[in-house]
C-alpha positions in Angstrom: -4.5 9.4 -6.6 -6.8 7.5 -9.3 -7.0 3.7 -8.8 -7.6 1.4 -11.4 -8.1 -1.9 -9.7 -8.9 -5.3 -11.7 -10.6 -8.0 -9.8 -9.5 -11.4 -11.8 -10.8 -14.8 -11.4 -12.5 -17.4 -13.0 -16.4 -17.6 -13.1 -18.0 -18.0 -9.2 -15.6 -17.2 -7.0 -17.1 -13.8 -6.6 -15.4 -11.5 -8.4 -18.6 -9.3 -9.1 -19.9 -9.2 -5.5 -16.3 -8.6 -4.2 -15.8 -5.9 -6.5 -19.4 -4.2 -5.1 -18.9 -4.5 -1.9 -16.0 -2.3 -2.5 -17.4 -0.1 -4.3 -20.2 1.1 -1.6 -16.7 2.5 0.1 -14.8 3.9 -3.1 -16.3 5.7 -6.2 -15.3 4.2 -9.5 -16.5 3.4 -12.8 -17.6 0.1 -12.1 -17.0 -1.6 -15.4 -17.9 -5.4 -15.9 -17.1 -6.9 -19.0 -20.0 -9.2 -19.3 -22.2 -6.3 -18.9 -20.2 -3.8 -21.0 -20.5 -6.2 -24.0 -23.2 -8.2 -23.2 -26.2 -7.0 -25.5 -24.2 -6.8 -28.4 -22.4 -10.1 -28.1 -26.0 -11.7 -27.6 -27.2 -9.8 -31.0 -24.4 -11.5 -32.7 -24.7 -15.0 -31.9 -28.1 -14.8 -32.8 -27.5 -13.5 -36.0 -25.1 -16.1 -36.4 -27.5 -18.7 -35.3 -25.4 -19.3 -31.8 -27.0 -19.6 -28.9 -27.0 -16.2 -27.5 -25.7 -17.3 -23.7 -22.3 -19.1 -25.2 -18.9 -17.5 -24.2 -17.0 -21.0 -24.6 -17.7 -21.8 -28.4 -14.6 -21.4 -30.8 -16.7 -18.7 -32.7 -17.0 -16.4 -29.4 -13.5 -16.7 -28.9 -12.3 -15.7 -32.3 -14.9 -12.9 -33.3 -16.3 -11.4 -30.0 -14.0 -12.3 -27.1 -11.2 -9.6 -28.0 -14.2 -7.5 -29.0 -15.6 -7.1 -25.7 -12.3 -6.7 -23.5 -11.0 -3.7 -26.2 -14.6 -2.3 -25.6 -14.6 -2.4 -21.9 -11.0 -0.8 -22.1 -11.7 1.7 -24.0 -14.4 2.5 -21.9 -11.8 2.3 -18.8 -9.6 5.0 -20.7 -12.2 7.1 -21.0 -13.0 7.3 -17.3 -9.4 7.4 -16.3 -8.7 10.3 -19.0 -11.6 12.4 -17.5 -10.0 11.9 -13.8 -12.2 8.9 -12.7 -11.1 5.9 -10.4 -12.2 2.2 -11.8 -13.1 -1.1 -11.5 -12.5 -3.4 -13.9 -14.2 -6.8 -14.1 -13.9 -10.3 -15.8 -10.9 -12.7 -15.8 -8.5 -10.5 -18.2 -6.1 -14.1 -18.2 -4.4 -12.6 -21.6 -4.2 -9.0 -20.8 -2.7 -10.1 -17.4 -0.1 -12.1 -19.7 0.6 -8.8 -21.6 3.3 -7.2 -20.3 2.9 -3.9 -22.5 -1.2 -4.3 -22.0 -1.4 -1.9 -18.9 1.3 0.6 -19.9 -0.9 1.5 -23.4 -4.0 1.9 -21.4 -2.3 4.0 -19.0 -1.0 6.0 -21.8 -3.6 6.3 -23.4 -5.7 7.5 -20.8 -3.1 10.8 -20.7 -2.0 8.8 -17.5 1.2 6.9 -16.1 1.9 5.2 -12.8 2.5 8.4 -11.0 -0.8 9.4 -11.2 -3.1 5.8 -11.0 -2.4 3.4 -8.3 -2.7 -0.3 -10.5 -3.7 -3.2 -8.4 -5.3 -6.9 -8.8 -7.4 -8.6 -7.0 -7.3 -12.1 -7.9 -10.6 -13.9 -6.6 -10.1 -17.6 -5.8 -12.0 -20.4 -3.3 -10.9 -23.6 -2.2 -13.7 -25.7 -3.3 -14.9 -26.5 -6.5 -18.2 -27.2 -5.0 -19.0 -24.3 -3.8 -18.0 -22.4 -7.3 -20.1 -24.6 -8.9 -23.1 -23.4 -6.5 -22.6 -20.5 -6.8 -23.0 -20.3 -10.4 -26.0 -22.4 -9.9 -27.4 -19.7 -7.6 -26.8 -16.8 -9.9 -29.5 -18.6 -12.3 -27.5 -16.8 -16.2 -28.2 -18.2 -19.2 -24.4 -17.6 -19.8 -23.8 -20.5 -17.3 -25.7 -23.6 -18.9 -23.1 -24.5 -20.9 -20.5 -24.6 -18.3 -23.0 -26.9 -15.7 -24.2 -28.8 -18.6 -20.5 -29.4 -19.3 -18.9 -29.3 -15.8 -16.3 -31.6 -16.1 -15.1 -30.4 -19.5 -15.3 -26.5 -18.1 -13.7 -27.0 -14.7 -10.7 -25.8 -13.3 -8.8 -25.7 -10.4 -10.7 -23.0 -8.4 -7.6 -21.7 -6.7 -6.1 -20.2 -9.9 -4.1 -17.7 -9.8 -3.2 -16.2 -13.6 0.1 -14.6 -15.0 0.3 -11.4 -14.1 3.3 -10.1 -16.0 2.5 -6.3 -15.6 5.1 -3.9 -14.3 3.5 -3.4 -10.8 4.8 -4.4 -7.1 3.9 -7.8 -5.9 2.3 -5.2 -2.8 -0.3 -4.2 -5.4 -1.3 -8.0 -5.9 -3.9 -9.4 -3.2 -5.2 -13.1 -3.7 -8.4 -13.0 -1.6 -10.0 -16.5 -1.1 -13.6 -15.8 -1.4 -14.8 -19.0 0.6 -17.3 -18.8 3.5 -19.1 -15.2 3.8 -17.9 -12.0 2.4 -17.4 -10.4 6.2 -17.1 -6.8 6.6 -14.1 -7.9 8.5 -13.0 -9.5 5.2 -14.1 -6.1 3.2 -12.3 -3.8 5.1 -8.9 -5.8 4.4 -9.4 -5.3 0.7 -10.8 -2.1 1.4 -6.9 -1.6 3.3 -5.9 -2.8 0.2 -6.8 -0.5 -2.2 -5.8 2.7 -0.2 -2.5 1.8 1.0 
């Protein structure tokens, strides 16, 4: 059975690294928004005359934020119509609200639930300080804004979004990413995914 499987979160509490770890364990598309859309969300700021690294502006949000989400699902169809498993990567806080969202990309992949296994991941920690070091550790441009504004940008790291999707609670794991990413700690997400 195909698996789509969406690791959610808000930025630094690992979603990425979580989501690779797996994947050395499960072939999949491995599709992450911020890499899917990146180039061309860069080229547009610029030609704006936005800072190329902002994804928090009112500008991004309107013209490029919906933008790179339809783009990396279309891209998630395409795999799942040609019989690929995948991974799909970034926060998706609206499309999780979306009760219909999953069923159309489902249908248009040719697919239903029969035939791909839906889960979520959602990616929290327990301490803001430890989210906020690790998105001083992954050195992106994309992050200056959010350390240069830390108290405007943060949020409780513990979030867990709206997930209004037809799917069993079963198929919905929060994983707290604190500490170190064991293999003991892989291989229950790994369980996971092929129950």
């Amino acid at each position: 059975m195909q698996k789509l499987v969406f690791f959610v979160g808000v930025a630094g509490t690992g979603k990425t690294t979580v989501a690779r770890k797996l994947a050395e364990r499960m072939p999949a598309a491995f599709l992450d928004r911020d890499t899917v859309g990146g180039r061309f969300v860069e080229k547009v700021l610029e030609s704006n005359g936005l800072d190329k690294n902002d994804r928090d502006s009112e500008f991004y949000k309107k013209h490029l934020r919906d933008l790179e989400y339809d783009t990396t699902k279309d891209i998630c169809i395409d795999n799942l119509a040609a019989g690929q498993s995948v991974f799909m990567i970034s926060p998706f806080t609206a499309e999780l609200k979306n009760k219909a969202w999953i069923e159309e990309v489902l249908a248009a992949a040719g697919r239903s639930k029969a035939d791909v296994d839906v889960k979520v991941i959602v990616v929290t920690l327990q301490d803001m300080d430890v989210q906020k070091q690790r998105i001083i550790e992954r050195k992106t441009d994309r992050d200056t804004w959010k350390l240069e504004h830390w108290d405007d940008f943060k949020q409780r790291v513990d979030f867990v979004p709206t997930i209004n999707w037809d799917i069993p609670e079963s198929s919905i794991r929060i994983f707290d990413n604190s500490g170190e990413l064991t293999d003991e700690k892989v291989e229950g997400l790994y369980q996971f995914l092929t129950l």
